[in-house]
C-alpha positions as CSV (number, residue, x, y, z in Angstrom):
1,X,-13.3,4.7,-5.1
2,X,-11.3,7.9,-4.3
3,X,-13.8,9.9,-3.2
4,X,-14.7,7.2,-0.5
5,X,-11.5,7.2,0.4
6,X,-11.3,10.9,0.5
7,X,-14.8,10.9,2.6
8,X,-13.3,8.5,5.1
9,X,-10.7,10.6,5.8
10,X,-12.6,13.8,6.1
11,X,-15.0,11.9,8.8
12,X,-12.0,10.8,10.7
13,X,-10.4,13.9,11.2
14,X,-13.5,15.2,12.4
15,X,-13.6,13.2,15.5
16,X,-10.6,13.6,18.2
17,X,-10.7,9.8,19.1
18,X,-10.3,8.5,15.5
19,X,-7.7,11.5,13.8
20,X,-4.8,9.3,15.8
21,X,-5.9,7.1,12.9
22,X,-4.6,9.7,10.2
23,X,-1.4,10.4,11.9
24,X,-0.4,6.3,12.5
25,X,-1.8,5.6,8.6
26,X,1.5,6.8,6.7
27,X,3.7,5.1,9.4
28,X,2.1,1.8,9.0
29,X,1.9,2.4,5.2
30,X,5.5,3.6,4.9
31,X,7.0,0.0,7.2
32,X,4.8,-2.5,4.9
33,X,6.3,-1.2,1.5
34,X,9.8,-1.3,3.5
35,X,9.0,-5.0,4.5
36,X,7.8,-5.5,0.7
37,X,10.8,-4.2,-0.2
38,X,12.9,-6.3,1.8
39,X,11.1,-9.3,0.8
40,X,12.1,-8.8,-2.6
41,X,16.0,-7.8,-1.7
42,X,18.3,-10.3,-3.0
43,X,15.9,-12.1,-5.9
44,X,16.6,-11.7,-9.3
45,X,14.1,-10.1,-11.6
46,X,13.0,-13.4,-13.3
47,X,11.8,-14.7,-9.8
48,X,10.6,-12.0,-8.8
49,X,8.3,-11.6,-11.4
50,X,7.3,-14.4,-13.5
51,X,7.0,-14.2,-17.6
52,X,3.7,-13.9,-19.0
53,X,3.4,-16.1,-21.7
54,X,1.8,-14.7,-25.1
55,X,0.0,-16.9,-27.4
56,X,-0.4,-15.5,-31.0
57,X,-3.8,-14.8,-31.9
């Protein structure tokens, strides 16, 4: 999975009309864990994440 991901990259720089891709990518990366963040601000940890229940085997 991480070497397509690498390969993507590679082939995107190559091309002038597509490496505007690679520069807006950590922008856009960077403001959705900032909004995930936010999203989260204010819960307490309970909410936030529910208990898994365990059931003794």
């Amino acid at each position: 999975m991480l070497a397509f991901l690498a390969l993507v990259v590679v082939l995107l720089a190559f091309d002038a009309e597509t490496r505007i891709a690679l520069y807006i990518t950590p922008v856009l990366a960077l403001a959705a864990f900032l909004g995930y963040l936010a999203s989260r601000r204010g819960r307490p940890a309970a909410e936030a994440a529910p208990a898994v229940e365990r059931t003794p085997r």
